[in-house]
C-alpha positions as CSV (number, residue, x, y, z in Angstrom):
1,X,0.0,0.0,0.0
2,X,2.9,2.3,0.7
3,X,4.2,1.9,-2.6
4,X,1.5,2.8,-4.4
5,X,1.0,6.0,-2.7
6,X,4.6,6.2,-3.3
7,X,4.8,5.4,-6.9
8,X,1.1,8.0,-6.7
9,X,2.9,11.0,-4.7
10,X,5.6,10.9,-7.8
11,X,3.5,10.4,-10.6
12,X,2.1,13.8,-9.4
13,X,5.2,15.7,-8.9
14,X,6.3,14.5,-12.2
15,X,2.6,16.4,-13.6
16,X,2.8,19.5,-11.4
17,X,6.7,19.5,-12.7
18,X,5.4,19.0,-16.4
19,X,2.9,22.0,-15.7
20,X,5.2,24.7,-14.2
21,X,7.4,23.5,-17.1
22,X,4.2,24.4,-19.8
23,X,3.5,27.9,-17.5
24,X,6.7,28.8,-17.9
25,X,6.7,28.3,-21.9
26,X,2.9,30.0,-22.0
27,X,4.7,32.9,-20.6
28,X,7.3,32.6,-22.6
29,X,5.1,32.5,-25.8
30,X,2.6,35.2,-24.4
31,X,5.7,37.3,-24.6
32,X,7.3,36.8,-28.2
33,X,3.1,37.2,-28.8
34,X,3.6,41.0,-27.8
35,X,6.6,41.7,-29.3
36,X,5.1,40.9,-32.5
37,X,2.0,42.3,-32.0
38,X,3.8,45.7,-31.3
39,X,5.7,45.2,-34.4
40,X,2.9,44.9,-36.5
41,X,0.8,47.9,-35.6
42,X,0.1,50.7,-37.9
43,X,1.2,54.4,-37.4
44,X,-1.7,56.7,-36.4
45,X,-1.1,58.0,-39.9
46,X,-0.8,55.5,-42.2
47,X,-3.1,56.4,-44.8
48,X,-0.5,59.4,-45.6
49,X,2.4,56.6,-45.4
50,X,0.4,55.2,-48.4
51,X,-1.2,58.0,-50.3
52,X,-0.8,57.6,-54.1
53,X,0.9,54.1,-53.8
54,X,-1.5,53.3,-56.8
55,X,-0.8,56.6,-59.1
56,X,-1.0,55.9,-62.3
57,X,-1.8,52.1,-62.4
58,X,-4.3,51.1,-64.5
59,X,-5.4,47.7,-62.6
60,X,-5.6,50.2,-59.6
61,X,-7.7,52.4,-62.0
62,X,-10.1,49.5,-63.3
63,X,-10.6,48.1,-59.6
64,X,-11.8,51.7,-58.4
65,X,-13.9,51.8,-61.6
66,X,-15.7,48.6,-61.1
67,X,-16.2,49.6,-57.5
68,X,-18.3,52.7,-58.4
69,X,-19.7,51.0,-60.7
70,X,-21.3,48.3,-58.4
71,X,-22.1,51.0,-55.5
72,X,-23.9,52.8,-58.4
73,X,-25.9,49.8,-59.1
74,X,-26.5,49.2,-55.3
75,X,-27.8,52.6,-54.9
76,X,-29.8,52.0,-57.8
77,X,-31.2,48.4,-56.6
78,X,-32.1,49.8,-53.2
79,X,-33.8,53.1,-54.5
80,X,-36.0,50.8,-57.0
81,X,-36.6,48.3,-54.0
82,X,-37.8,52.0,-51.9
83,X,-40.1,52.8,-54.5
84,X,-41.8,49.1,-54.8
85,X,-42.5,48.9,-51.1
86,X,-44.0,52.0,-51.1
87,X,-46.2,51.8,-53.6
88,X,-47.1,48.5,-51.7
């Protein structure tokens, strides 16, 4: 009986051991996890870090093209759904 609490009493040191051991990594992690965070954040202004980035390209130019093109016809569709439910 002494030997299984025995060979019981280890087996759990051995766990809590395994888990300080995992802590001490999650910490570890959590840490390079900020650095990188803070590394990737944008500057307050980065819309004038990348003003005119697209000057003069014409994929750029058909992209913002087809863009106002379907907000035009989403405008369009919503006005024509406006008028159909009111004259419901």
């Amino acid at each position: 009986m002494a030997t299984i609490k025995t060979d019981l009493l280890s087996q759990l040191k051995a766990k809590g051991r395994q888990i300080d051991e995992m802590n001490e990594r999650l910490k570890e992690l959590k840490g390079e996890f900020e650095k990188y965070v803070q590394s990737q954040k944008c500057s307050p202004r980065w819309w004038q870090d990348h003003a005119g980035r697209f000057e003069k390209d014409p994929l750029f130019d058909e992209i913002a093209r087809l863009g106002r093109r379907e907000r035009f016809a989403e405008r369009s569709r919503a006005r024509k759904l406006e008028r159909t439910r009111a004259g419901s």
